[in-house]
C-alpha positions as CSV (number, residue, x, y, z in Angstrom):
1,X,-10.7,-211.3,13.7
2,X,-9.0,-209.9,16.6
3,X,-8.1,-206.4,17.0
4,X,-6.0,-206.0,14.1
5,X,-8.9,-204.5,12.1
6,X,-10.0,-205.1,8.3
7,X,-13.4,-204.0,7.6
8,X,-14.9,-206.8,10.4
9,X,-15.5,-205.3,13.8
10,X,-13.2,-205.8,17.1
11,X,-13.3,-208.9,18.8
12,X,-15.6,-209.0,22.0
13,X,-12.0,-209.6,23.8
14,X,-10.6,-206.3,22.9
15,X,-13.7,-204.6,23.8
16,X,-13.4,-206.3,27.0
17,X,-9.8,-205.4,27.7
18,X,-10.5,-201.4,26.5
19,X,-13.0,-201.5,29.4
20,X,-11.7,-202.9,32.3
21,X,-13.9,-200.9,34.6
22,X,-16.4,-203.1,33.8
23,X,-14.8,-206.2,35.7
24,X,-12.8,-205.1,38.4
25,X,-11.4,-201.7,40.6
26,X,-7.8,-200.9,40.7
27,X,-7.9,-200.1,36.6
28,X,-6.4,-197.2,36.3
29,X,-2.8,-198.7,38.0
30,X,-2.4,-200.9,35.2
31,X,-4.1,-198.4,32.3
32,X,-1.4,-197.2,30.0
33,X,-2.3,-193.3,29.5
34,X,-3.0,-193.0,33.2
35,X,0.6,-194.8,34.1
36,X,2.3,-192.2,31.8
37,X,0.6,-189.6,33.6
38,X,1.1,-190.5,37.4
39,X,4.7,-191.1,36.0
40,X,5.4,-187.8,34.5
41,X,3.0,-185.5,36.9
42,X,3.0,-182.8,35.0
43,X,-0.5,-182.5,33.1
44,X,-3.8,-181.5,34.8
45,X,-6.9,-183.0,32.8
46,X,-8.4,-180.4,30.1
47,X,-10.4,-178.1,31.6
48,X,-13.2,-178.3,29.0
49,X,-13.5,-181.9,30.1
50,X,-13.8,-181.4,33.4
51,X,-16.5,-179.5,33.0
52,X,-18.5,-181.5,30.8
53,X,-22.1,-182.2,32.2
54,X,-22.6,-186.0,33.0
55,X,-26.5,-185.3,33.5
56,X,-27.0,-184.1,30.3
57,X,-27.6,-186.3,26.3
58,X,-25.3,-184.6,24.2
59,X,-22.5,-185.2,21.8
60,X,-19.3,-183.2,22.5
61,X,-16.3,-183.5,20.8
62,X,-12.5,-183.0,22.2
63,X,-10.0,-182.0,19.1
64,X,-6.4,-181.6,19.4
65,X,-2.9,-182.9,18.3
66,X,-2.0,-186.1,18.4
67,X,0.2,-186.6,21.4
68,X,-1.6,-183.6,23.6
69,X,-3.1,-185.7,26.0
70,X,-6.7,-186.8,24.6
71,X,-6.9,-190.4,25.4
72,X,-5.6,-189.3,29.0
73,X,-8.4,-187.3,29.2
74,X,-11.0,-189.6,28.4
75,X,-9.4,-191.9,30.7
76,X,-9.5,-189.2,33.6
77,X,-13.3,-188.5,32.9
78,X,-14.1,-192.1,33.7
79,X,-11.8,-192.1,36.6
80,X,-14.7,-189.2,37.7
81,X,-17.8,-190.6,36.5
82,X,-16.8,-193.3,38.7
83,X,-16.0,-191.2,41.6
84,X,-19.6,-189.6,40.8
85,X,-21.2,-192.7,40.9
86,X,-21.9,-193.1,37.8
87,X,-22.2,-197.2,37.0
88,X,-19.0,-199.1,35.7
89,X,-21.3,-201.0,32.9
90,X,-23.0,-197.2,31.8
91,X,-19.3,-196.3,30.8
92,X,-18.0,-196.8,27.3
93,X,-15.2,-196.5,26.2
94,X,-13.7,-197.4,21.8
95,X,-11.0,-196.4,19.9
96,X,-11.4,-196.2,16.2
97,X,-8.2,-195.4,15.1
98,X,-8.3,-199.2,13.9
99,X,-11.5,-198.4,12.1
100,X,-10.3,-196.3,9.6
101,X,-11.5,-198.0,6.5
102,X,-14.5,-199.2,8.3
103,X,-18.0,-198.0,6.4
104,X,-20.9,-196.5,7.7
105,X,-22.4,-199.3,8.5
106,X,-19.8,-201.5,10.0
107,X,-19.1,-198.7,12.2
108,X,-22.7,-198.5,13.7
109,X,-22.5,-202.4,14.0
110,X,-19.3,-202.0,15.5
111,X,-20.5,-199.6,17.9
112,X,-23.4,-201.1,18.3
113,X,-22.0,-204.3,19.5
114,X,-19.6,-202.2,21.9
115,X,-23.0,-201.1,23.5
116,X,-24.6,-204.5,23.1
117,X,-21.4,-206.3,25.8
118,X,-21.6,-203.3,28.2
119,X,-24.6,-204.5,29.2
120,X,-28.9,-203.4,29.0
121,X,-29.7,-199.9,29.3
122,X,-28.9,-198.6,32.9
123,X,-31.2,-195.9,34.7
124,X,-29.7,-192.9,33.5
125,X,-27.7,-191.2,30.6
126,X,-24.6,-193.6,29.3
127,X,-21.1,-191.9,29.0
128,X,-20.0,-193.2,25.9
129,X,-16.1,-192.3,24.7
130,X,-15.1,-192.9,21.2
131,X,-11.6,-192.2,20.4
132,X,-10.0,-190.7,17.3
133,X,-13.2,-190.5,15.7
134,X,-11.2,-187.9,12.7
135,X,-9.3,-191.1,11.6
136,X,-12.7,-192.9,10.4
137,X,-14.2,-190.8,7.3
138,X,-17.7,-192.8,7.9
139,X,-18.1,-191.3,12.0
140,X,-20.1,-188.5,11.5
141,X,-22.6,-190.8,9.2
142,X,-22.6,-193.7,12.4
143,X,-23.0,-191.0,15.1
144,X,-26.1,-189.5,12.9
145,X,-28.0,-193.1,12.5
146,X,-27.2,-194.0,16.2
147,X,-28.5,-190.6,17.0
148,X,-31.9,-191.1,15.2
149,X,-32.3,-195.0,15.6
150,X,-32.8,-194.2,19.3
151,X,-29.6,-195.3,20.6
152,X,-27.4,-192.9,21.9
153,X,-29.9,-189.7,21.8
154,X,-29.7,-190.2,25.9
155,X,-26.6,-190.4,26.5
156,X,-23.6,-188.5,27.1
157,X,-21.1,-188.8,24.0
158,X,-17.8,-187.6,23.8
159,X,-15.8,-187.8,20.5
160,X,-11.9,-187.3,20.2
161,X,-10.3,-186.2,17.0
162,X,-6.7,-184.8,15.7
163,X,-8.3,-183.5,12.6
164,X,-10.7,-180.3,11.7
165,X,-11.3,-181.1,8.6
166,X,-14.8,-182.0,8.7
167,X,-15.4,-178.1,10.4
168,X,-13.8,-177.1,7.5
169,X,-15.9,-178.5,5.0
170,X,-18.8,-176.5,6.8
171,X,-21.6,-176.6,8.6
172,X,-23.7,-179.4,7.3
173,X,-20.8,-181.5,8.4
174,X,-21.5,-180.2,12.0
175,X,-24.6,-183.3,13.2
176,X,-27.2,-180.5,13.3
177,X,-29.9,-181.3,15.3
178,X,-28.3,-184.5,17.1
179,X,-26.0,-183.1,19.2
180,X,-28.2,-181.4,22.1
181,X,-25.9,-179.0,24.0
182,X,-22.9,-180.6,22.7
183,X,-19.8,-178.6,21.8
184,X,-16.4,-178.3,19.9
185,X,-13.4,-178.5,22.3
186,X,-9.9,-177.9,21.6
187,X,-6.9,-178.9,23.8
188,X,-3.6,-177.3,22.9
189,X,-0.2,-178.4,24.6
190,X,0.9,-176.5,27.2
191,X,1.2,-173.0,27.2
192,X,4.4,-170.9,28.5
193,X,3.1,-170.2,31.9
194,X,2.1,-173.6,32.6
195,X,5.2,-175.1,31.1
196,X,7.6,-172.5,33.0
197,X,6.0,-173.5,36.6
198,X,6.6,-177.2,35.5
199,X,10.7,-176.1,36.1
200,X,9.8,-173.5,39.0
201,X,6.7,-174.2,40.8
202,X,7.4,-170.9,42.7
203,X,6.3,-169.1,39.7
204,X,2.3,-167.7,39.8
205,X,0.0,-168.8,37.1
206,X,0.0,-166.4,34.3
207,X,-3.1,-164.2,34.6
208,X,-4.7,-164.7,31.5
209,X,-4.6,-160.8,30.2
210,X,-5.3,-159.4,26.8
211,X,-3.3,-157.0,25.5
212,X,-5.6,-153.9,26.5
213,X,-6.3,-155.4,30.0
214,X,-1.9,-155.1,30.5
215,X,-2.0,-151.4,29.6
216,X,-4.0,-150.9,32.8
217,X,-3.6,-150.0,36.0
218,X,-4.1,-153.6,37.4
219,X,-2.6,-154.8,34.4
220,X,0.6,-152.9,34.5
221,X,1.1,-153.5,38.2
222,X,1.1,-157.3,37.9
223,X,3.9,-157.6,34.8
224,X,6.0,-155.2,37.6
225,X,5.5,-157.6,40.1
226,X,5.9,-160.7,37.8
227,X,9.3,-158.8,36.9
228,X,11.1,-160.0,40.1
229,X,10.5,-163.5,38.7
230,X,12.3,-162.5,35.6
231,X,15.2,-164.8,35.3
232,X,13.3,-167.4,35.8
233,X,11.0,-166.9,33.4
234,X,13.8,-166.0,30.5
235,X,15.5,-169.4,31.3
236,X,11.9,-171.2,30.8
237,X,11.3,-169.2,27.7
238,X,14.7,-170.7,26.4
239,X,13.7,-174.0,27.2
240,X,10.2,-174.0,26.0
241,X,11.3,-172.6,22.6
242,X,13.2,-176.0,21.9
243,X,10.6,-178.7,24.1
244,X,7.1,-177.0,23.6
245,X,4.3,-178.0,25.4
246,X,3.5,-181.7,24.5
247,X,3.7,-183.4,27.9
248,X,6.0,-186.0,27.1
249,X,8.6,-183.4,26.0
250,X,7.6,-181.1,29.1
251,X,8.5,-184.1,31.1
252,X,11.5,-184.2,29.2
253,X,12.3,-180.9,30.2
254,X,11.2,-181.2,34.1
255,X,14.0,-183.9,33.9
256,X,16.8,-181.3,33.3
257,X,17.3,-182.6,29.5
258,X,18.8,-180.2,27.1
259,X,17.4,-180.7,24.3
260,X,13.9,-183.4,23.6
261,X,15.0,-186.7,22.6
262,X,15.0,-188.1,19.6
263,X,12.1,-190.9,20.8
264,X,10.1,-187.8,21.9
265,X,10.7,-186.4,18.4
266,X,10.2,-189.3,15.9
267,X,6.7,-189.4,17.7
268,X,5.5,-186.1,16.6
269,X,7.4,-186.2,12.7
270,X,5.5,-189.7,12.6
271,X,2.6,-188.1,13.2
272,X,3.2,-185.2,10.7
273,X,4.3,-187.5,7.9
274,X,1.4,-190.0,8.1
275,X,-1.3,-187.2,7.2
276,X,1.1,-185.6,4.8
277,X,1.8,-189.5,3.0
278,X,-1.9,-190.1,3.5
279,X,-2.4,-187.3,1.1
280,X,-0.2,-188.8,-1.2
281,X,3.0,-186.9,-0.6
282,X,6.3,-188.4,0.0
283,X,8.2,-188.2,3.1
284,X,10.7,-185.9,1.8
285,X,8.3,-183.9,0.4
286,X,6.5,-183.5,3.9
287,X,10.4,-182.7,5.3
288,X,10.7,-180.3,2.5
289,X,8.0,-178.4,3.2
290,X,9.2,-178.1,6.9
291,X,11.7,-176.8,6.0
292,X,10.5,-174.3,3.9
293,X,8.3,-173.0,6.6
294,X,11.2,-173.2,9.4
295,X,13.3,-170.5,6.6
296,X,10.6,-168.3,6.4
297,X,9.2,-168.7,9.5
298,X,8.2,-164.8,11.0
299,X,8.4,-163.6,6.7
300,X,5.4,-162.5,4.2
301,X,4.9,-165.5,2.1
302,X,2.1,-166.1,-0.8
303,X,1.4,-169.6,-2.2
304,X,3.0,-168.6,-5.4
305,X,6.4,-167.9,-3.8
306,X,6.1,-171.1,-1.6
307,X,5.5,-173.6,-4.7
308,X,8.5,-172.0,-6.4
309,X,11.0,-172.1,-3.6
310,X,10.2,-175.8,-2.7
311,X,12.1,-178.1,-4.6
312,X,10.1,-181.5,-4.2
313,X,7.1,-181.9,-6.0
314,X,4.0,-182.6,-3.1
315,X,1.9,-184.8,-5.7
316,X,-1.3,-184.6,-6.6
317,X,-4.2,-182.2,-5.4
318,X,-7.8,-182.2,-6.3
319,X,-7.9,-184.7,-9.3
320,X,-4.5,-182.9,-11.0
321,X,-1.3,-185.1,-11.8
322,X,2.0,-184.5,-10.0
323,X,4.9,-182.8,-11.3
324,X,7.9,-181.7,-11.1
325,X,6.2,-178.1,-10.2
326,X,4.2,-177.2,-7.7
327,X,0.9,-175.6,-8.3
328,X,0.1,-173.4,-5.9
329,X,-2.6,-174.6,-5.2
330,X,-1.2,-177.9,-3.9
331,X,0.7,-176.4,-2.1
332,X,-1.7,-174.1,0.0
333,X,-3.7,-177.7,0.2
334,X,-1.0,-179.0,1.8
335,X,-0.1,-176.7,4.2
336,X,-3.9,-176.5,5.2
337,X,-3.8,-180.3,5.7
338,X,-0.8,-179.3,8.2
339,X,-3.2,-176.3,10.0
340,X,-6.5,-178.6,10.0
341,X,-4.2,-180.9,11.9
342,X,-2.7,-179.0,14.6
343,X,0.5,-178.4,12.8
344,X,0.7,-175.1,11.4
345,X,-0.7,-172.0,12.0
346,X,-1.7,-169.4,9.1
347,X,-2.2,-166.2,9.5
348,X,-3.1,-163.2,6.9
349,X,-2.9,-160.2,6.3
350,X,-5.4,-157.4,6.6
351,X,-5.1,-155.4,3.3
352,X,-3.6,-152.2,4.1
353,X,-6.0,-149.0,4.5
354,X,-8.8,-150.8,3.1
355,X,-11.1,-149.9,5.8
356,X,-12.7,-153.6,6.0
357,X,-12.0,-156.9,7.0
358,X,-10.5,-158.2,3.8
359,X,-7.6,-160.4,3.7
360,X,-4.8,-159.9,1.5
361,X,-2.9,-162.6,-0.2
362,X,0.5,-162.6,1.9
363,X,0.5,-165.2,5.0
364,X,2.7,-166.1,7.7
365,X,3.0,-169.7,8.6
366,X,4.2,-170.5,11.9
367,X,4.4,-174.5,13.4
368,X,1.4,-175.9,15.7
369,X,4.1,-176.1,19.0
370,X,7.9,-175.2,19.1
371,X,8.9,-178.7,19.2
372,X,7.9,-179.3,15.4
373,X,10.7,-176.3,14.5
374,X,12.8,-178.0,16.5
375,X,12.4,-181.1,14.4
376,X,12.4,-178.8,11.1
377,X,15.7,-177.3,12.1
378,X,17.1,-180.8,13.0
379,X,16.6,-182.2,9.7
380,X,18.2,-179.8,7.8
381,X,20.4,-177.2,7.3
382,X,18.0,-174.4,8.8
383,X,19.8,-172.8,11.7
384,X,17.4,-171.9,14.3
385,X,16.4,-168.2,14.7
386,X,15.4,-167.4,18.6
387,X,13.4,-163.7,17.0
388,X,11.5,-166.3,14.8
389,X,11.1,-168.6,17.4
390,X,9.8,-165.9,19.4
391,X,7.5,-165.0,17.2
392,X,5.6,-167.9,16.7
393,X,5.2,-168.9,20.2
394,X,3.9,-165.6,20.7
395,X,1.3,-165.8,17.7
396,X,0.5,-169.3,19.2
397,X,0.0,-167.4,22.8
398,X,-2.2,-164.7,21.1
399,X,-4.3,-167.6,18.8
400,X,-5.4,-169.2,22.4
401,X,-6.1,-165.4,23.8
402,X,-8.2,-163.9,21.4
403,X,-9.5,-166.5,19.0
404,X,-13.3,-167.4,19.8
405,X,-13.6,-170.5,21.2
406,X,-16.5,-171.7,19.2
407,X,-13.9,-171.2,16.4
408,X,-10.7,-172.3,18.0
409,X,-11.1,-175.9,17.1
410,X,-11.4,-175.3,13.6
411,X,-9.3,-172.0,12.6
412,X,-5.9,-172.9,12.3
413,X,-5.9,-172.6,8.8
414,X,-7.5,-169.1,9.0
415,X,-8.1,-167.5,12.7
416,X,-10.6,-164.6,12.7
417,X,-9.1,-162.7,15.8
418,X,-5.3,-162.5,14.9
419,X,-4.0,-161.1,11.3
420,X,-0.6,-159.1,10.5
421,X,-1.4,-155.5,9.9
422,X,-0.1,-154.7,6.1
423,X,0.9,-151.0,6.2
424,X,0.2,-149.0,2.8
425,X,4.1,-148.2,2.6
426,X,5.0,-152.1,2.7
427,X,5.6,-152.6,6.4
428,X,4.0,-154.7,9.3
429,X,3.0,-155.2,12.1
430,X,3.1,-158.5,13.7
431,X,0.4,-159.0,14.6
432,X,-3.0,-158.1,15.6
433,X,-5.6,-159.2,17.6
434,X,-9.2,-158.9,17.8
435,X,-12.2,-157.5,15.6
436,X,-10.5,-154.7,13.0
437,X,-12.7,-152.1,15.0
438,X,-11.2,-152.7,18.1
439,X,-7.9,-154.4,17.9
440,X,-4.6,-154.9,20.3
441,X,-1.3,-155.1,18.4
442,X,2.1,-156.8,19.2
443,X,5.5,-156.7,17.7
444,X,8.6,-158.6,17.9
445,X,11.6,-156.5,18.5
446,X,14.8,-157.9,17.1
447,X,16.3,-160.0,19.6
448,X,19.7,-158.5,19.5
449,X,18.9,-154.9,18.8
450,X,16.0,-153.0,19.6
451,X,15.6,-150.0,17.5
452,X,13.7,-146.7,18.3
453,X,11.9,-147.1,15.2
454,X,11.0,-150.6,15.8
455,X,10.1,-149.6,19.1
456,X,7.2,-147.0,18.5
457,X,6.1,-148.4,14.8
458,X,2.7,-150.2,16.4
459,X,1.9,-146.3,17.9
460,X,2.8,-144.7,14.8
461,X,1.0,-147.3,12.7
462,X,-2.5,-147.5,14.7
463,X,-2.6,-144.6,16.8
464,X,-4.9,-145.1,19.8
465,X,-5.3,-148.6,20.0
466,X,-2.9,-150.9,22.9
467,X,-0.2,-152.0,21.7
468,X,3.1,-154.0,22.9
469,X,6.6,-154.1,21.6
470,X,8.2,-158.1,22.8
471,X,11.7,-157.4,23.6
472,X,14.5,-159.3,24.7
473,X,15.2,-157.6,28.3
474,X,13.5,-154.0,28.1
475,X,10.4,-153.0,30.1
476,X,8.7,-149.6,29.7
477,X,5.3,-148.3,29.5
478,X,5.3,-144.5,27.7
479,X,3.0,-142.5,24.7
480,X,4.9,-143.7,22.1
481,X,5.6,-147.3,23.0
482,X,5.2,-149.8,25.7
483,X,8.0,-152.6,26.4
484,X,7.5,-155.6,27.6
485,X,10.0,-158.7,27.7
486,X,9.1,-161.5,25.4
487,X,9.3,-164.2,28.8
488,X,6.6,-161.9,30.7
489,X,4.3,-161.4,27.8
490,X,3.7,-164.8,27.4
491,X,3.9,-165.4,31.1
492,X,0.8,-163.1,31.2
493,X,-0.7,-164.1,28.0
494,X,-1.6,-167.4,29.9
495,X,-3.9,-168.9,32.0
């Protein structure tokens, strides 16, 4: 068959016309991902595939959300094998997104075929690109027989995937053994300071700082000189709080639109509702849930309080029936399925005074890019909250700061470097950041009123370690609490 896929592989055609390198130069003016990026100009390649050894056999693997840029990339590493030297017949590139119901073995035929038309074994390590790889259940069983039937254990292979879920199921999901010095990548959309020097290239790239390193001398000094850039900055803050950093809706906003379109925004909720249906939920249930988190988003929730509030039953969950009731349990499944996709971030809290690294039950559950509570405020009745908003592009900010980045590709469900500090009278602190020996801390001031108490709680609560209040326009370094406006926070947050 052609390239509408059954379980049959593609036709030699379509392998042909995903590799046009192989035929001719002059490709990338009439490839489709490198079009929309000469034609928007505002996304650099990933830097983690930049830097990806093309000397070297191994299997990496490039995870992200749908939309980020991933094909792109892929495209923009051939574009420098090329310019490397690197023969046009040694470079493969498949998308399996088509494959999804594919078996093991088709999928090493398939692949196998794919390497068969790109021609005999050149001098040298292959570079061989295989697209959503998360959509096919049966890749990481291919990629192992490949492996040890001699085929691709010399060559370069990089793997694309929206999903974490095979992380999550642990580590013998992992190819142990096969993979050489391959790694787990994760590409996020853009962060603030990137997105804010897309409207005001004058702006200077956000430093990169941790919390500590902006309670230093060097630290402190370069938020007071980022502070003459300051209405810029709270103007890109506004904007980025509705557009996010998904290129096509930066590009959106580069183009002076007030608000992402509705094209830009049917992408993304597509995206969302597929996995969610693919699980067996309806659409409104997947809308439902949105919504729920968009209410609570920046408030203590435990799975039990979630599955009662939401008013559309999700379906079923490990092996039990739907009803009219969610079980909690279903309901934490679901929102993981949202995290181990890129949508949602979870965080937990520490238990209070316990002295170790135990997690309580209560979460907050922020979205994977400001753009999805954007969507979840546009399709129903949630009004949108700029201190919640805040918030979570701040705990985003702080996930891609402190979060290992061995980890980063797989703990959205569950980071290990940022919790919310559960006080033993009830309170909390937003959040915090690090090991529990050694850990920065952050809170959100209310946006309209900052309060003296708000203001030195993170001192009071964890005396001795940094901390930072966000506020809307205040900036103050003292004993009892340091002020920082929520724009140059994340401004120096990024890289």
């Amino acid at each position: 068959m052609d390239a509408n896929i059954g379980t049959t592989m593609l036709s030699d055609e379509y392998v042909y016309s995903h590799n046009p390198w192989w035929e001719r130069e002059g490709w990338e003016l009439d490839d489709p991902h490198l079009h929309r990026l000469h034609a928007r100009s505002i996304r650099l390649p990933a830097p983690q595939v930049e830097e990806v050894d093309l000397s070297v056999a191994a299997i990496h693997i490039l995870r992200g959300p749908r939309q980020v840029g991933k094909s792109t990339d892929l495209k923009l590493l051939v574009s420098r094998a090329l310019r490397e030297g690197m023969q046009a017949r040694r470079i493969v590139y498949l998308s399996l997104d088509l494959l999804e119901d594919q078996s093991a073995a088709e999928l090493v035929a398939t692949i196998s075929r794919v390497l068969e038309l790109a021609g005999r074994r050149w001098e040298g390590p292959r570079l061989i690109l295989l697209d959503e790889v998360t959509a096919t259940r049966n890749w990481r069983i291919a990629l192992k027989v490949l492996w040890d039937d001699g085929r691709i254990d010399s060559d370069i292979v990089l793997c694309t995937g929206s999903s974490a879920i095979d992380l999550v199921q642990g580590a013998a999901e992992r190819l142990p053994g096969r993979r050489g010095p391959g790694r787990d990548m994760l590409v996020l959309p853009q962060g603030f300071a990137s997105f804010a020097r897309v409207l005001d290239p004058e702006l200077p790239p956000g430093p990169g700082l941790t919390v500590a390193e902006m309670l230093t001398e060097d630290g402190r000094a370069a938020l007071s000189d980022a502070r003459a850039h300051m209405s810029s900055l709270r103007g890109a803050l506004e904007c980025f709080l509705r557009f996010g950093g998904l290129p096509a809706a930066v590009a959106e906003a580069k183009s002076g639109q007030q608000e992402p379109s509705e094209e830009v925004q049917r992408v993304l909720w597509d995206s969302l509702t597929r996995e969610v249906q693919r699980r067996g939920a309806s659409v409104s249930a997947a809308q439902a849930l949105t919504e729920r988190i968009a209410r609570s988003l920046g408030s203590k929730l435990s799975w039990s309080r979630l599955a009662h509030e939401l008013d559309v039953p999700l379906g079923a969950s490990a092996g039990r029936r739907a009803s009219a009731h969610n079980d909690p349990r279903t309901v934490q499944s679901y929102v993981e399925l949202l995290a181990i996709n890129y949508f949602a971030l979870v965080l937990y809290f520490w238990k209070a005074d316990s002295g170790s690294s135990d997690l309580a039950k209560d979460k907050k559950i922020y979205f994977g890019d400001p753009l999805l509570h954007t969507i979840a405020c546009a399709r129903s009745a949630v009004p949108r909250n700029v201190h919640a908003a805040v918030e979570n592009a701040l705990a985003l900010a702080l996930y891609r700061r402190y979060e290992s980045t061995e980890r980063s590709a797989e703990a959205f469900p569950g980071p290990e470097r940022l919790h919310v500090w559960g006080t033993s009278k009830g309170g909390e602190i937003d959040f915090v950041c690090g090991p529990r020996k050694a850990i920065d801390a952050v809170e959100v001031a209310d946006w309209q009123n900052l309060s003296h108490q708000k203001a030195t709680a993170p001192t009071r609560a964890l005396p001795g370690r940094p901390a930072i209040v966000a506020t809307r326009d205040e900036f103050q370094f003292g004993p009892t609490a340091n002020l920082v406006p929520a724009a140059l926070l994340l401004w120096a947050l990024s890289d």
